[in-house]
C-alpha positions in Angstrom: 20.8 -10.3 -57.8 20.9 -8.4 -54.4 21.6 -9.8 -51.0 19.8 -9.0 -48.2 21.8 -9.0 -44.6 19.6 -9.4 -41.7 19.4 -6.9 -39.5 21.5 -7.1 -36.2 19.5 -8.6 -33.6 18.6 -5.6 -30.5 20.9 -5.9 -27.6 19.3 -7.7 -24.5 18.6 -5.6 -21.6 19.2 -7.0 -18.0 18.1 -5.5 -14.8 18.8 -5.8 -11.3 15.7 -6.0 -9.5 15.1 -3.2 -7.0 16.6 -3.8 -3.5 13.4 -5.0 -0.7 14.3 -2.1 1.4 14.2 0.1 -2.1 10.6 -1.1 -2.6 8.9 -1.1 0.7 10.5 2.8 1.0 9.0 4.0 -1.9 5.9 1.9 -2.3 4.7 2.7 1.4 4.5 6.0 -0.1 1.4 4.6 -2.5 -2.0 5.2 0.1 -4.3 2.1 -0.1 -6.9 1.4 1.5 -7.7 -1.9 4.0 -10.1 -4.9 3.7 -10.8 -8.2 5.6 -11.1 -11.3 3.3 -13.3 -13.8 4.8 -14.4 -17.7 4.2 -15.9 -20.0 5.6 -13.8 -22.8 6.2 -13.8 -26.3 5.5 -14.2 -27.1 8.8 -17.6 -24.6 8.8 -15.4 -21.9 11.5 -14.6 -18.5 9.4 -11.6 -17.7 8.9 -9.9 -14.0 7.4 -6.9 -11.9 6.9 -6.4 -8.1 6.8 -5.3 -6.6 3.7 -4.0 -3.7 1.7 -3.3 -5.1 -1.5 -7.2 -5.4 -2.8 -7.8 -3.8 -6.2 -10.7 -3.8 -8.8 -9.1 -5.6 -11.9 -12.3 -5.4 -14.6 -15.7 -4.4 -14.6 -16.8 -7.4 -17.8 -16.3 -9.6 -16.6 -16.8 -8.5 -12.6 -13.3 -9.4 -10.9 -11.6 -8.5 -8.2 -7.9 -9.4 -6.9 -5.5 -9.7 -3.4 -2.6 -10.4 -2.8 -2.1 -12.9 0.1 1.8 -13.8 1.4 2.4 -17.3 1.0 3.4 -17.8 4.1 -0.2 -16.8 5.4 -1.5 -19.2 7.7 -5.4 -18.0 6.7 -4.9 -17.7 3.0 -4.7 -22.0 2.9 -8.4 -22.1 4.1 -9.7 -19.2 2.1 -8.1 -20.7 -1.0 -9.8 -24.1 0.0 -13.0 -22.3 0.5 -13.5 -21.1 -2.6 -15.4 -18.1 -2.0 -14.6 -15.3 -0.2 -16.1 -11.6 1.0 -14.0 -9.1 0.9 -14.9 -6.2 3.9 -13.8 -2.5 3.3 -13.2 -1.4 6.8 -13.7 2.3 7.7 -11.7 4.7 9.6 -13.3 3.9 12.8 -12.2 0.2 12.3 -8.2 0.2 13.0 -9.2 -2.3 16.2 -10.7 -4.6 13.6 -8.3 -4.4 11.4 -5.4 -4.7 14.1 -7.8 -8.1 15.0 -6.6 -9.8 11.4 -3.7 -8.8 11.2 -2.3 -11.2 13.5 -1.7 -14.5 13.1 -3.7 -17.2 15.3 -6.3 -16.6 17.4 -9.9 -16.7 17.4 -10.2 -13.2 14.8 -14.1 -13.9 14.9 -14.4 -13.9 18.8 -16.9 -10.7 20.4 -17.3 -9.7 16.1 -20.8 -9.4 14.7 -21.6 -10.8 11.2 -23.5 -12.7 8.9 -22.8 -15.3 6.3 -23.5 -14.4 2.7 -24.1 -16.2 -0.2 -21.5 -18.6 -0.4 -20.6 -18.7 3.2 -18.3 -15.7 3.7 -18.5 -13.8 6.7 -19.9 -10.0 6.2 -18.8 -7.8 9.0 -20.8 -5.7 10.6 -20.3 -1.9 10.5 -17.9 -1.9 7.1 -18.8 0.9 4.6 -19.1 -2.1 2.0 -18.8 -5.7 0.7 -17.5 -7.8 -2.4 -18.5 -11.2 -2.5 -16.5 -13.5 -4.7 -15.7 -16.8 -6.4 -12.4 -17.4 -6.3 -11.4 -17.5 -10.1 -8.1 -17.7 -10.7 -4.7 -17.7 -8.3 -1.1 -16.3 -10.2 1.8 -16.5 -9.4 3.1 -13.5 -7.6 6.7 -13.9 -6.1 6.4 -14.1 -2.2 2.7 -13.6 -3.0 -0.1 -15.2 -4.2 -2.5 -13.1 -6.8 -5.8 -14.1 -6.0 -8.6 -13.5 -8.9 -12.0 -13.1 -7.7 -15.1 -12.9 -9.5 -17.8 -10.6 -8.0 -21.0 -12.4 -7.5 -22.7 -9.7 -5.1 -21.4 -6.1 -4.0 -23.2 -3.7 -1.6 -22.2 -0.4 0.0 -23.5 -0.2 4.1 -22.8 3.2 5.3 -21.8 6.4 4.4 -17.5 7.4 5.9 -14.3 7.5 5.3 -12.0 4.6 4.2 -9.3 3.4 7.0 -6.0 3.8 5.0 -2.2 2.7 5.3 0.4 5.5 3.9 4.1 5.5 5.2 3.5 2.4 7.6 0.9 3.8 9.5 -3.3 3.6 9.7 -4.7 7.4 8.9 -8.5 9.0 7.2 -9.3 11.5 4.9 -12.1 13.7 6.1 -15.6 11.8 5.9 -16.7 11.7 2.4 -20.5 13.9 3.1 -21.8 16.1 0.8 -20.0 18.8 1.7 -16.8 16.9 0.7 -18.3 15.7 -2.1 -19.2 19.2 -3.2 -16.0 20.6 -2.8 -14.6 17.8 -5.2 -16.8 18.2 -7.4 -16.0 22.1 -8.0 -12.7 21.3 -7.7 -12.9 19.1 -11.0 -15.1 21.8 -12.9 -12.3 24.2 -12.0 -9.6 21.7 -13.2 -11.8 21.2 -16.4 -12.9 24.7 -16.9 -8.8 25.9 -16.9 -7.9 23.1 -19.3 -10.0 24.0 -21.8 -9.2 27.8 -21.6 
């Protein structure tokens, strides 16, 4: 009759989270681009929030996500709301975006735009639009994880993104056709090489 001795259980691994300073050094090195969320708030008066932290998450179903601090003052009402808009601003917006970025204040004073379907403002002038139902909200630390799914998206005008890298608002050069072009040889280059 044989005996069989269970294996030794694998050791368990600890880690020390990275020091804040550790992350915000080496994640400001990670370019993203910036959006306003707007909602229409309960009270009817929009409200919205700059961000950078805006990502696609899946195409099937259509969602969305952002990552609002929880110590936001707007991200209360735009949870409340609902629905939300989210505005890709474009290099020529960095006044915009300074505008909600702050906290308090009337954002929305001397700012053109129009209520979508839900409610959420859609600014004027931003290369494009996401509107969303909000679906979901996870738990993210200091932040919220906000899951939205898309229920209308458009693209309004041609330009380049504004962007954050290394704690500061820059562009790329505008994306025309003659950028496109030259991306577009540069990948049949890349491709052509590789399979050499």
């Amino acid at each position: 009759m044989s005996t069989h001795t269970p294996a030794a259980a694998p050791a368990v691994r600890t880690h020390t989270p990275a020091a804040a300073d550790d992350m915000k050094s080496v994640l400001s090195g990670f370019c993203t681009g910036i959006a306003v969320i707007t909602a229409c708030g309960s009270d009817g008066r929009p409200v919205g929030m700059a961000v950078q932290s805006f990502s696609s998450v899946s195409l099937d179903p259509p969602l969305v996500c952002f990552c609002p601090a929880r110590t936001s003052t707007t991200w209360p009402g735009i949870r409340a709301a609902g629905a939300f808009a989210v505005n890709v601003l474009a290099a020529d917006q960095l006044e915009l975006c300074r505008r909600f970025a702050v906290t308090g204040g009337d954002k929305f004073a001397g700012v053109a735009w129009r209520a979508g379907a839900a409610g959420a403002p859609l600014l004027d002038g931003v290369l494009a639009t996401v509107e969303c139902v909000l679906e979901d909200v996870l738990d993210g630390g200091d932040h919220a994880i906000a899951l939205g799914r898309v229920t209308a998206a458009g693209v309004h005008r041609d330009g380049a993104p504004l962007l954050y890298f290394r704690r500061a608002y820059g562009r790329v050069p505008d994306s025309g056709a003659g950028a496109s072009a030259s991306i577009s040889a540069s990948m049949a280059a890349a491709r052509s090489r590789s399979e050499a």
